[in-house]
ZAMARGU-4260 file (C-alpha; in steps of 0.2 Angstrom, whole numbers, plus 5000, padded with zeros to 4 digits):
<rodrens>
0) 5486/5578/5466 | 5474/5571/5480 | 5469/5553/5484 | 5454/5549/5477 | 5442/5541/5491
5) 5433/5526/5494 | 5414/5524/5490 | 5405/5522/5506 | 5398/5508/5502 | 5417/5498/5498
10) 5421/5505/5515 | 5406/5495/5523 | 5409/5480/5515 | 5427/5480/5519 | 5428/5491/5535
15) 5410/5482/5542 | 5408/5487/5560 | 5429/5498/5562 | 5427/5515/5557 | 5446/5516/5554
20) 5450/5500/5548 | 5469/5490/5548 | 5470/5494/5528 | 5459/5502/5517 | 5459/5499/5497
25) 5461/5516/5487 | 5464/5522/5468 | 5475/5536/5464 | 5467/5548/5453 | 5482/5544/5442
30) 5475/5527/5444 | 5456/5528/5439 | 5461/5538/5424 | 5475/5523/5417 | 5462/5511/5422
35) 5448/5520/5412 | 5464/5521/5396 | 5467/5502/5398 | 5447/5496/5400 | 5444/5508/5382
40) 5459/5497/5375 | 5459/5484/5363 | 5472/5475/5374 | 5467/5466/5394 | 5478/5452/5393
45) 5498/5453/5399 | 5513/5462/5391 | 5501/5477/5384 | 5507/5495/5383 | 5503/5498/5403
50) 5514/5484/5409 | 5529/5488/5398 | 5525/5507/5405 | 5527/5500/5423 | 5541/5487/5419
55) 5551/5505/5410 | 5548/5514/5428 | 5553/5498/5440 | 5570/5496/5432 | 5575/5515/5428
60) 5568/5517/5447 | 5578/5503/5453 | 5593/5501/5441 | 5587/5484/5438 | 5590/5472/5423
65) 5572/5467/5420 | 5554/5470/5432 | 5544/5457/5425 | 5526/5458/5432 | 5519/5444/5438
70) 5502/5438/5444 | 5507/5441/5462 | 5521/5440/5475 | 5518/5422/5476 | 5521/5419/5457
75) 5539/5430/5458 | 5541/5418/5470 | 5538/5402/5462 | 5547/5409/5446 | 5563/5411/5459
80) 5562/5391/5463 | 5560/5387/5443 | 5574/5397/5440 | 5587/5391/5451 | 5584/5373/5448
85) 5580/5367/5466 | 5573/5350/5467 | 5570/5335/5479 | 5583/5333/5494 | 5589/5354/5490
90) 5588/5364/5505 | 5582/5383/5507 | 5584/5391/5521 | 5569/5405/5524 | 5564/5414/5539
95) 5551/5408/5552 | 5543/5423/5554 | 5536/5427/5536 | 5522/5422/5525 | 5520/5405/5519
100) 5523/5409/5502 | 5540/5411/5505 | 5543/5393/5508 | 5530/5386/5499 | 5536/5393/5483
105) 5552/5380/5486 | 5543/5366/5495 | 5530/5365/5477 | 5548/5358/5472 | 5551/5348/5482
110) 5563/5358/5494 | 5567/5353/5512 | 5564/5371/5521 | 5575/5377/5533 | 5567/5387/5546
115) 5579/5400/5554 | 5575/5412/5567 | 5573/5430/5569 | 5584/5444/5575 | 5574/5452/5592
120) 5577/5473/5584 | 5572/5468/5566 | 5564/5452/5567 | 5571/5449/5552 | 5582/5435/5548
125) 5597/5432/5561 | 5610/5430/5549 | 5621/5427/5563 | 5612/5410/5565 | 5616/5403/5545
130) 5634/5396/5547 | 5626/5381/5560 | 5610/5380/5546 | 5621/5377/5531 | 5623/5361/5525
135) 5628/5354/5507 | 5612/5353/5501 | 5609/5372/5505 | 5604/5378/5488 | 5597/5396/5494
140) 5596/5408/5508 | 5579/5418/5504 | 5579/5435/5513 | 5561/5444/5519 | 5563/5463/5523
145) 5550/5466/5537 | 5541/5480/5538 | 5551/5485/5524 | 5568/5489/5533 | 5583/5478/5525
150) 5591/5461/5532 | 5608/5463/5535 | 5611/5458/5517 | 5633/5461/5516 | 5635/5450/5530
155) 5622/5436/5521 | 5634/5437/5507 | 5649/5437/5515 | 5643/5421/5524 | 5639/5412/5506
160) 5654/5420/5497 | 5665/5405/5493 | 5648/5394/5491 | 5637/5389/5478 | 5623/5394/5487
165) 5611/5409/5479 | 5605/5423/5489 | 5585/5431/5485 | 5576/5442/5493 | 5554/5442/5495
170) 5554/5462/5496 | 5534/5459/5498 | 5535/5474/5510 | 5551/5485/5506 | 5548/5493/5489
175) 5560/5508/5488 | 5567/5503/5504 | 5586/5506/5503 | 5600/5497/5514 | 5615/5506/5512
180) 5611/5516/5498 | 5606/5503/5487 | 5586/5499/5483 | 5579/5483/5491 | 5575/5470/5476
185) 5593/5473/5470 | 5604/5464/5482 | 5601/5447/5476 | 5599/5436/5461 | 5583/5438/5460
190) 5567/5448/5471 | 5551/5448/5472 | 5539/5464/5474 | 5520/5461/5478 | 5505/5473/5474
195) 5491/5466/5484 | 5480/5477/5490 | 5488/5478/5507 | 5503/5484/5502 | 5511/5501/5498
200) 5507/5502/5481 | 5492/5488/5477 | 5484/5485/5461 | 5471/5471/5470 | 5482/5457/5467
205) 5500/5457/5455 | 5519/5455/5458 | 5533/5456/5450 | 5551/5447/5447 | 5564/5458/5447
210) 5578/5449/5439 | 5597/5457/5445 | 5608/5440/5436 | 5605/5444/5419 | 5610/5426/5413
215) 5593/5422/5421 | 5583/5433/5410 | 5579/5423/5395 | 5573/5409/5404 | 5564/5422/5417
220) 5555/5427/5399 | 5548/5409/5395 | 5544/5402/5411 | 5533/5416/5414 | 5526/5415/5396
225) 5520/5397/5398 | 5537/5390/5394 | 5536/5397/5379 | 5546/5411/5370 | 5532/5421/5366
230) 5540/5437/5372 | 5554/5435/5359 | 5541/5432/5348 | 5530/5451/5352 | 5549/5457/5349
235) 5552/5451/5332 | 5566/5439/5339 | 5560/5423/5331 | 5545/5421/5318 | 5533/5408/5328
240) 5534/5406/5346 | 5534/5389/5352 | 5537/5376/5369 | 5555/5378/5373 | 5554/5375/5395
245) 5542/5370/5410 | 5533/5385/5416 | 5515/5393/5418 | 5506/5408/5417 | 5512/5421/5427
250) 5510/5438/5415 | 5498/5451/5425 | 5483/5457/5416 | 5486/5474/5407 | 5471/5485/5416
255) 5479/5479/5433 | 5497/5486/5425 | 5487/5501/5418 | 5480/5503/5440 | 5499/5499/5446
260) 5506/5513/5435 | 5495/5526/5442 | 5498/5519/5459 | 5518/5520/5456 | 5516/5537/5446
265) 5508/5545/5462 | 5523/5536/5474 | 5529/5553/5481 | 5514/5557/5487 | 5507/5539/5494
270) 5528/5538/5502 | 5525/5555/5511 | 5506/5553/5517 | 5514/5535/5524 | 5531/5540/5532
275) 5520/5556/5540 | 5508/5543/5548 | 5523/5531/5554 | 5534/5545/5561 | 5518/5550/5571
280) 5516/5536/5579 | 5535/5533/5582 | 5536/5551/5590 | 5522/5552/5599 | 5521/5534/5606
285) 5539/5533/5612 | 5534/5539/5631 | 5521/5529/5633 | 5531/5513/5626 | 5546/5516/5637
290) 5532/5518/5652 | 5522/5502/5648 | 5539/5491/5640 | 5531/5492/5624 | 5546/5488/5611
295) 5545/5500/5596 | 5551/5497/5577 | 5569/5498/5578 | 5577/5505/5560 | 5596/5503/5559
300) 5604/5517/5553 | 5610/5511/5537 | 5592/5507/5533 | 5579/5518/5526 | 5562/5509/5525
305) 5545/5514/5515 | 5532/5513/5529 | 5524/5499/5524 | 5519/5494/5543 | 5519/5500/5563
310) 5520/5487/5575 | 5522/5487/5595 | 5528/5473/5603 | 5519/5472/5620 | 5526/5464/5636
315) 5517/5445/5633 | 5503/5439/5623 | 5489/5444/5637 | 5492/5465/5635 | 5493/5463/5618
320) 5473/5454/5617 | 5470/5467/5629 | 5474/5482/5618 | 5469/5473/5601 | 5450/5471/5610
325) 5453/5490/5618 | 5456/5499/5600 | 5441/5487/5594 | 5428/5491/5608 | 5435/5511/5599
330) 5430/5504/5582 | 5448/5503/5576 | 5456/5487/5569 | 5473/5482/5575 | 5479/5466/5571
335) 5493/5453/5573 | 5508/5446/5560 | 5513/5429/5556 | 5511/5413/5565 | 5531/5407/5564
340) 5532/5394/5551 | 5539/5381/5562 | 5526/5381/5575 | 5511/5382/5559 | 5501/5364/5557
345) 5510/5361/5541 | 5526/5369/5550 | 5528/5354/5557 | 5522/5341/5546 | 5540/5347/5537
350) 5550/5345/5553 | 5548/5362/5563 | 5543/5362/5580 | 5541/5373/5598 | 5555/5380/5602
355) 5567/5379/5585 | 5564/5399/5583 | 5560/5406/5600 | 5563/5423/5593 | 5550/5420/5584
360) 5539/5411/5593 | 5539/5423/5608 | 5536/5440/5595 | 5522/5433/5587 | 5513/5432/5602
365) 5515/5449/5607 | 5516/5459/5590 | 5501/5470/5585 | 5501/5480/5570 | 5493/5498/5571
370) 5480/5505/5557 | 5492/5511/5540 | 5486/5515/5524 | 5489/5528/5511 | 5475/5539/5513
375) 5474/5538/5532 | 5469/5557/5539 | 5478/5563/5554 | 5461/5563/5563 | 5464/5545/5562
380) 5480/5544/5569 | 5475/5554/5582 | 5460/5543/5587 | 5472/5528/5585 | 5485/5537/5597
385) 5474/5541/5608 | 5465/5524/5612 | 5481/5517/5611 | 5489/5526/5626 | 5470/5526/5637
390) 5473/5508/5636 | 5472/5501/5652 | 5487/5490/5651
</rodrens>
């Protein structure tokens, strides 16, 4: 099986004036043909034959409960917050340094956020930080797996284990990452997975709840269906569906199920070309790193991630405008991560200010992120290496 390419004219439009770009979009053959299956269909709207095909491979895959696709990361998200009852004066703590759906999934609730800061190997959460954040109103610790490798998640639990407080994991970017053995997405109530187009496995835009509590499943069902019980309905369960909860529409559209099941049903393939990219630039950048104080990914032992991204961490935020214009002057697009939550304009309208996270604070400034996508060519890498390390620092 071979990834199918690009046309030259999507690369333009996307890529403009990069000729290797920070992502590219691409179809799996596997991909165009289910596409081509679902779009010949009489069924394009949610819970068709292709979602229930991806939703079968996510749970046997993962040794989940239930994978219940959702419109997007965002939306898994938001189905979290319905269905753990937060409301006005709750608390959740949720990392700084992450996307802003993460909090604002809890904050469209009415939820105080808690920022907390971010371990310096990982830069995910510092879990060592939660006993001082913890309050009564704590209602949720909501993990992020950066880059795909796992937070410490037994000493989260340990931390909550004699409190009512639920643990949930935004596994945006750790798909078939594993901590201790175990999948990511399974090591919390609930996780969400997203499919946007950056992402390891991107069917344009799409997400999914995985569901690990099972006494959360029939309401996961009807909040996602509109509040209604629709889904017990297409089972033969009940003889008329009707209005049974709060909810809204959150079921992905079959032909983007019917794109995500070839993109999954290629995964070895799209894992291997990925991992081959990110240990080429682990291996081969660790002597000019240790020469320039360039801080590389740090994977602990007992992780295993799935290459969603490469990131240096330069010496201060100057070298790192100075390589990101480099690589561009090359036609390459590196880029930075996430302004920390806490220091972003409606950061601090919520209460977060300089200094809360300076873990944080200080990575964002000087974190670039290296051109990886699933069909990137070794001749790429190789141009990236190269104007990475000529770099005059």
């Amino acid at each position: 099986m071979r990834l199918s390419q690009p046309s030259a004219t999507t690369v333009r439009s996307v890529v403009g004036r990069y000729r290797i770009p920070f992502n590219r979009p691409f179809l799996t053959s596997a991909a165009r043909s289910r596409l081509a299956e679902s779009i010949s269909s009489s069924v394009w709207s949610g819970d068709g034959p292709f979602t229930r095909r991806v939703r079968q491979l996510l749970e046997e895959e993962l040794d989940v409960p239930a994978a219940l696709l959702t419109t997007s990361g965002t939306s898994a998200l938001e189905m979290m917050a319905l269905l753990i009852d937060v409301a006005t004066g709750d608390e959740v703590i949720v990392p700084s340094y992450t996307f802003a759906s993460t909090a604002n999934a809890f904050i469209l609730r009415g939820v105080r956020p808690v920022f907390i800061d971010a371990r310096i190997d990982t830069l995910n959460l510092d879990e060592r930080l939660l006993p001082d954040l913890i309050t009564p109103r704590t209602r949720a610790i909501v993990t992020m797996h950066y880059a795909g490798v796992a937070c410490e998640m037994d000493a989260i639990h340990d931390i909550v284990a004699d409190r009512s407080i639920t643990v949930l994991e935004d596994n945006a970017h750790g798909l078939f990452g594993q901590y201790r053995g175990r999948p990511l997405g399974t090591l919390g109530a609930l996780a969400a997975l997203s499919f946007h187009e950056t992402k390891n496995f991107p069917c344009g835009e799409g997400g999914c709840l995985l569901v690990n509590d099972e006494q959360l499943l029939d309401r996961a069902e009807i909040l996602r269906e509109k509040g209604t019980d629709r889904s017990r309905f297409w089972r033969g369960e009940v003889n008329q569906y009707t209005w049974r909860d709060i909810g809204s529409s959150y079921v992905l559209a079959d032909p983007l199920a019917a794109i995500l099941l070839g993109q999954l049903e290629e995964r070895e393939l799209i894992q291997q070309t990925r991992m081959r990219a990110w240990k080429r630039y682990m291996q081969e950048l660790q002597p000019w790193a240790v020469t320039h104080g360039v801080t590389l990914p740090t994977v602990p032992p007992h992780c295993e991630h799935p290459a969603h991204l490469f990131y240096l961490c330069l010496s201060d935020a100057s070298t790192r405008s100075r390589l990101i214009a480099h690589l561009a002057s090359q036609g390459i697009l590196a880029v930075s991560h996430y302004v920390p939550l806490n220091t972003s304009p409606f950061g601090r309208r919520l209460g977060g200010r300089p200094g809360q996270c300076p873990v944080s604070e200080d990575i964002s400034k000087r974190l670039v992120r290296l051109p990886l996508y699933n069909d990137i060519s070794d001749d790429d890498i190789d141009s990236v290496l190269e104007s990475v390390t000529t770099c005059p620092l």
